[in-house]
N, C-alpha and C positions, 0 to 999 in steps of 0.2 A: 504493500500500500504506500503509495506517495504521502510523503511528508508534506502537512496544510502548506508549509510555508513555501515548500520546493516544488510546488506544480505548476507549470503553464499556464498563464493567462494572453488574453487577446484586450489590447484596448484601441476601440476603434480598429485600425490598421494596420495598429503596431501589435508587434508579438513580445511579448517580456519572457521570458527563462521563469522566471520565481514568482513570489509575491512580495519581493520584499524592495522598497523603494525607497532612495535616502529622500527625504524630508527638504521642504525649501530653508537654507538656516542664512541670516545675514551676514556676511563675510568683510563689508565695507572693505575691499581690496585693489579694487581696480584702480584706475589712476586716477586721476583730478578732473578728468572729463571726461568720467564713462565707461573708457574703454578694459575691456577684461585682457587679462596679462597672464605670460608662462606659467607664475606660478597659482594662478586659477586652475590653466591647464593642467596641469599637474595633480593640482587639490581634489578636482572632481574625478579625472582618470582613475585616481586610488580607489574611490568607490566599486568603480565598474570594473577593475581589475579584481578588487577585494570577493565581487562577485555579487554585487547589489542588481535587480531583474531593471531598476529601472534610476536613473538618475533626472532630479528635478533642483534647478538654479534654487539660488538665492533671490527676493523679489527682485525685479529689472525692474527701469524706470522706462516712461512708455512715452516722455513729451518733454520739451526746452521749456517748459511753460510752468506748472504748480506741481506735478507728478514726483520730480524726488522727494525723496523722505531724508537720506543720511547721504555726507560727505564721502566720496571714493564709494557711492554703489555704482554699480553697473548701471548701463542704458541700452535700451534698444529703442534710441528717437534720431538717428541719421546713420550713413552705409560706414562713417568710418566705424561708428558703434557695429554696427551688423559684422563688419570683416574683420574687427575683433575677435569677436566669438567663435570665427571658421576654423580656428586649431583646436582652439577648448572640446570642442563638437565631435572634431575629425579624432580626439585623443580619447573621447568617452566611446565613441565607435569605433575606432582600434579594438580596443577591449570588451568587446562585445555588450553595452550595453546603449536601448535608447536614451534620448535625454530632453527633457521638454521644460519650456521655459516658463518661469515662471513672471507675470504682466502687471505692473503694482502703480497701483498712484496711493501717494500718502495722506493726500488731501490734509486733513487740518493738524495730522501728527509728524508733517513733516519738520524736520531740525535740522536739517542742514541741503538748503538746496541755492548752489550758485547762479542760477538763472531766474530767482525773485527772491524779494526780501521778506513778503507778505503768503499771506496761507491763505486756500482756500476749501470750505467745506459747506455740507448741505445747508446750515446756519450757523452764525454768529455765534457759538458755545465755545467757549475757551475748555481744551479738552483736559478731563482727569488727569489729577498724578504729575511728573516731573518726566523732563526727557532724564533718554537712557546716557548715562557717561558711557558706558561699554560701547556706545556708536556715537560720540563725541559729542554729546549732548548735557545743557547744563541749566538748572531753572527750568521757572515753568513753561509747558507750552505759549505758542504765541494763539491770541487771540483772532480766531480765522474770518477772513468776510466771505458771508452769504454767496455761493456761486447762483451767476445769472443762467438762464437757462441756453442764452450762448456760450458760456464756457464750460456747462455742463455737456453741448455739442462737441466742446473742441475736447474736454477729455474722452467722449466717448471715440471719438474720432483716433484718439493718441493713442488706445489700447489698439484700432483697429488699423493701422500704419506699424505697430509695433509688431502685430503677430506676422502682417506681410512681410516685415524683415526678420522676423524670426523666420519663419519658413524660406525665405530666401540663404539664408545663415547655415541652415541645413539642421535646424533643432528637427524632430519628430513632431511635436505638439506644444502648443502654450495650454498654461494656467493659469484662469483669471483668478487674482487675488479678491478674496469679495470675507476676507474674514480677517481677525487681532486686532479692528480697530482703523483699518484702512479706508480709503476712501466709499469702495463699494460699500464696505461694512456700515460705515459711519450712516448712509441712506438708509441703510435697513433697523438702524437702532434708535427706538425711543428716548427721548431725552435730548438725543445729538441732531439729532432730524426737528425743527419744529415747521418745516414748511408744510403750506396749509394748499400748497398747489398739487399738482398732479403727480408729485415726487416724495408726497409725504400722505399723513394723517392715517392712513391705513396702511396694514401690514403690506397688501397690495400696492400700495403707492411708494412705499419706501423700498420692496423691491426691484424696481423700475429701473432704475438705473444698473441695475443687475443684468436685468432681462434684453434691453437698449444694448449690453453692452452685449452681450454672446450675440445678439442677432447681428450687429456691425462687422464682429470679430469674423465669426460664420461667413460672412455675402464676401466678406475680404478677403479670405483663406480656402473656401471652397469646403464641399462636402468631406473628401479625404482626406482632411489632417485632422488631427487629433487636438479636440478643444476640451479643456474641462474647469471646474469650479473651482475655489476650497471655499470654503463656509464654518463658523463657528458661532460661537457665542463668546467665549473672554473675547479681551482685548490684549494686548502690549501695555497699555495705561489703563487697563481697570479688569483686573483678572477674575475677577468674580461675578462679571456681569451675567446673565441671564433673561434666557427672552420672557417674559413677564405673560403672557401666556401661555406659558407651557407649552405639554405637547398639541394641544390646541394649534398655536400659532406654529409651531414647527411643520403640524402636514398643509399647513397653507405656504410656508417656504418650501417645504421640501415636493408639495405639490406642483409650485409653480416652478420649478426648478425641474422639474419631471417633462416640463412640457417641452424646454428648449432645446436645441439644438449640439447639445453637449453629449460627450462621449464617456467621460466619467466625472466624479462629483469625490473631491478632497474633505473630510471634513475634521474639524481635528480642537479636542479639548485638551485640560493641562494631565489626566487620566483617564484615557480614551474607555477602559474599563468599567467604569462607574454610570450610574445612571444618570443621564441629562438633566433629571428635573427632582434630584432628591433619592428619588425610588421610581422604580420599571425601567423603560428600555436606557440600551447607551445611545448618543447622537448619532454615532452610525448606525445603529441597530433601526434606531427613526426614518434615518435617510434611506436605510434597504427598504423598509417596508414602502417607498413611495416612488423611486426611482429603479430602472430597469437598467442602468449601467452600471458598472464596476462602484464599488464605495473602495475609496481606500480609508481608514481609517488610521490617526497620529495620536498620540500622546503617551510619554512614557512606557513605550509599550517593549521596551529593550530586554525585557527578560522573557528569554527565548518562547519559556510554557506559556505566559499571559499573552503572548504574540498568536500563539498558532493557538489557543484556545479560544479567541477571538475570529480567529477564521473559520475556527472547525465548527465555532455554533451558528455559523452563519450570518454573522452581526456585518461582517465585512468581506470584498473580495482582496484586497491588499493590506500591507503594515507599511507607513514609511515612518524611519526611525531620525531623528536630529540627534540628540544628545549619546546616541548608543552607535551611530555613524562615526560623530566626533572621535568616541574614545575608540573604536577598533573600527578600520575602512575597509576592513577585511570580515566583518560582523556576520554575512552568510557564509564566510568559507569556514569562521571558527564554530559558528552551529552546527555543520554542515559534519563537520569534523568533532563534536564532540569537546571542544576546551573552551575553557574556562573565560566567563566574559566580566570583564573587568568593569565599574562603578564608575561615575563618569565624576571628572572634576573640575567642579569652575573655574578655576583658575586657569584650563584651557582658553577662557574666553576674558579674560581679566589682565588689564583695566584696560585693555581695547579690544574687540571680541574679532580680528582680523586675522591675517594668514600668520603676517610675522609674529603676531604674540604665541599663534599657537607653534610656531615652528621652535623659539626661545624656549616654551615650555617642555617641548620633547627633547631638544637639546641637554635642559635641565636635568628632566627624567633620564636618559640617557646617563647621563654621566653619574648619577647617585644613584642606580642601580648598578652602573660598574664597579662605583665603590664601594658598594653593601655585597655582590659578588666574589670582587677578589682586591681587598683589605691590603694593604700594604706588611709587608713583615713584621714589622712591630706588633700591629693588631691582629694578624695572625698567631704569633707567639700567644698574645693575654689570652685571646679566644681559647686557643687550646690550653693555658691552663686553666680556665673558668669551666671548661666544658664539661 
């Protein structure tokens, strides 16, 4: 019998080896204008070498305009941005795995964007919480203006010029970010949304912009590429949020969400295990019962039995793992193989959550296990007469 984790899947067009998919994590690495670099290439190759079915970006920025969120993230809003990406791509299909990108506007949480000074989001709400220091962020958010419904054109427009250049780039599939707090999200949550126009006031109306956008992305990209969601409930700035309707208001998202044009739906809380609203189903488990595409399902799910006991009840068709990625890139060959999977430790991501801090930190590890290894003479001596 095939192992949950290690059987075949089909998504859309693309064929994945496993079930196991790394997780989109922020890396703020590329240069000062965008572009993705060698040692990106490198970063995600280890995944699909390591033996992950399917590799997914860090969020990309999709417009010159209000779309970044953090300094040194990637973009895909012009061809030098696109021809960036054409090694990172060709290195993750080297090693046999797909790689599909992930489509983000920050809207009012963004903290660091060099092509405006001001933020914009569905209303005027200065958003929860503090930026993050670990993507060079300091104090509270900034105060966002109301987008008009012209600029709500020109983002939807941004994601759909963005997936054309991903597709062009040679990704497999984008992923619209529609969840943590981001722009899409921010339209579909109470509180953050108070427009009284056809973008707000009902659970339907604050979808909208959701729905606008896969159908854009879809007419741009064509039938055969591989389009999908992610969806949540936390945030990045308010981790506890919750849709306030329960499972109520969830099969009217995961309803409408059923109806679009999308080939799979990402959904992903801080313990993908647990139940969405207290007690009964998990968020994935909600999203299966409404949608007929793959669910991948995220959160903490790095321990190998809560991985595939999750798949085996049917709650999900995928695992994508962030923090269990981080710490072993190799994470399906070491299940795969039976050894030992290691705890994962902040400080990989601390006090800037980028390539070089984690490369310092394995250096670090590196060398203090050569020295708890093989001890120098002296310390070998006391050892053995303590022993």
């Amino acid at each position: 019998m095939t192992h949950p984790l290690f059987a075949p899947l089909r998504i859309g067009s693309v064929s994945l080896q496993n079930r196991l998919a790394v997780a989109p994590m922020t890396r703020v690495s590329a240069t000062a204008d965008g572009r993705a670099t060698q040692r990106m290439a490198q970063y995600y190759a280890s995944f699909a070498e390591g033996g992950f079915g399917l590799v997914i970006t860090e969020g990309i920025y999709t417009d010159q305009a209000y779309s970044q969120g953090y300094l040194f993230q990637p973009g895909l809003s012009d061809a030098v941005q696109r021809d960036a990406w054409r090694p990172v791509i060709a290195a993750v299909h080297d090693r046999g795995a797909p790689m599909f990108a992930q489509l983000m506007h920050a809207g009012a949480i963004s903290q660091g964007n060099p092509y405006r000074s001001e933020t914009r989001g569905p209303s005027a709400v200065r958003p929860k919480g503090q930026q993050m220091s670990f993507y060079r962020g300091t104090g509270q958010y900034r105060l966002p203006i109301a987008m008009s419904e012209a600029e709500i054109a020109e983002a939807v427009n941004g994601f759909a010029r963005a997936a054309v250049l991903a597709r062009e780039a040679g990704f497999d599939g984008v992923e619209l970010h529609g969840a943590n707090g981001y722009l899409l999200d921010q339209f579909l949550t109470e509180g953050v949304n108070l427009r009284d126009d056809g973008y707000g006031s009902t659970v339907e109306g604050r979808m909208r912009l959701i729905v606008e956008t896969v159908a854009a992305v879809r007419g741009a990209v064509g039938a055969d590429f591989v389009v999908g969601v992610r969806i949540s409930q936390g945030k990045v700035n308010d981790f506890a949020h919750k849709w306030r309707g329960g499972e109520q208001e969830a099969a009217i998202i995961f309803g409408t969400l059923s109806k679009l044009p999308i080939d799979y739906l990402h959904t992903t809380e801080f313990e993908a295990w647990r139940p969405a609203f207290g007690e009964g189903p998990t968020l994935a488990a909600l999203a299966r019962q409404h949608v007929a595409v793959p669910v991948i399902a995220n959160g903490s799910l790095h321990d190998p039995a809560r991985a595939s006991d999750l798949l085996a009840r049917g709650e999900a068709d995928i695992v994508s793992l962030g923090r269990g990625a981080l710490t072993h890139a190799d994470w399906p060959r070491r299940v795969a193989a039976g050894e030992p999977i290691e705890a994962f430790d902040p400080k990989l991501l601390a006090p800037i959550a980028d390539l070089e801090n984690a490369d310092r930190y394995r250096r670090f590890s590196s060398q203090r296990k050569s020295l708890t290894l093989d001890p120098p003479p002296s310390s070998r001596c006391q050892d053995a007469t303590h022993r």
